[in-house]
Each structure stands twice: as C-alpha cells, then as structure tokens.
N, C-alpha and C positions, 0 to 999 in steps of 0.2 A: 504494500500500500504506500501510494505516494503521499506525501505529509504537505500540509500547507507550506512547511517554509522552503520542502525541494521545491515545490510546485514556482513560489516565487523568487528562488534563486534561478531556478530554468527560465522564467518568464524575463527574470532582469539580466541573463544571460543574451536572452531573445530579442531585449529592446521591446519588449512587449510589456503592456502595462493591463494589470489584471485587478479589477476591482474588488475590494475586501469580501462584498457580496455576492460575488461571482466565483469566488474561489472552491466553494463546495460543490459545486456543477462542474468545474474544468478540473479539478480533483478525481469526482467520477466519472469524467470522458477517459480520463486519462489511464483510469487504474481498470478501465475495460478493454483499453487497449492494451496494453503489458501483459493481460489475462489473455485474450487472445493468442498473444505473440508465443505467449509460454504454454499454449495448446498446442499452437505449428512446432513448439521443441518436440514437443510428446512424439508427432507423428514419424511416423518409420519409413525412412526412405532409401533403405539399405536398396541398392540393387537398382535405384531410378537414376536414370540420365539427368543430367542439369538444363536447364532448360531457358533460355534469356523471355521467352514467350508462350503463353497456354496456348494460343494457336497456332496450328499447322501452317507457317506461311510458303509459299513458294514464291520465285521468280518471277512477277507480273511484266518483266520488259521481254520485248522481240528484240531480234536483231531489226535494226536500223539499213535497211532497204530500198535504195531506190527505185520507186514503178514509177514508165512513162503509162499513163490511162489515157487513151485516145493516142492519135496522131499529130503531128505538127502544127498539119492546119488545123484541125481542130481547135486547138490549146490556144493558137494566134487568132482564130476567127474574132473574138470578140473584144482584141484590140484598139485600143484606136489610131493610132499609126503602127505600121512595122516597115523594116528593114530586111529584106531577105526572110530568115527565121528568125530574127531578134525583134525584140519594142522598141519601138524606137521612142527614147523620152526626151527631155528638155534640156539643153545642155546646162549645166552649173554653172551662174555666173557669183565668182565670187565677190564681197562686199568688199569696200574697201575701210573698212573699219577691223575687220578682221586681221 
C-alpha cells in the first residue's frame, strides 16, 4: 500500500501538485494499479516468446512498381499543350529579387 507521503513525494517528484482532498482517491488509483502489476508477476510464462505486440502484424508495403496504365496518347490527350511526348509548361522566369 502506497502511503500519503510516497504518494506526495512521487507527485512532487512529478511537478504534479495533488490536492490534500484528493489524495485518498489517487492513493486508490494507484494501489490498484501495483495490484494489478503484481498479478502479471504471478502469471507463468515459462516457454512464451516475447512479444513487442498482441497483434499479428505483417508487412503492409509492396514493392514500389512502376505501371504505365494506358498509352502515350492517352496519358497526353488531356493536356493542354505538349511537345512530342512531353507537356509542354511555362518557362521559369526568375525574379529579380531572388
């Protein structure tokens, strides 16, 4: 059982500031969690692999593939200028403040 004054050296450890009235309430958050903790000592895991996650994850990427979908013309029909097979865009004019 954690005592009032662990409770407000951990608290003033914390930068946390815990109201005198409050303290019987953060006393029993606290002393159900340490209970807990020390149920997961109990359990036996002699023979279980370690685990960083409860779920099964796998590898959600592809290999990174490039597909052409359609043709040439196709891809450039809806251009508004081109150039052979290229777009043709606006030349860069730079500023002279730059």
């Amino acid at each position: 059982m954690i005592t009032h004054e662990e409770l407000l050296r951990v608290a003033s450890l914390s930068k946390l500031e815990i109201d005198a009235n409050d303290l019987d309430h953060f006393a029993e958050g606290v002393n159900n969690i340490v209970d807990f903790v020390e149920q997961l000592q109990e359990v036996d895991t002699e023979g279980v692999e370690p685990t960083f996650h409860g779920n099964k994850l796998r590898d959600v990427y592809r290999e990174d593939v490039a597909k052409l979908r359609g043709n040439t013309e196709e891809l450039l029909a809806n251009t508004p200028e081109r150039e052979g097979n290229y777009i043709k865009v606006p030349e860069m004019i730079e500023s002279e403040e730059a």
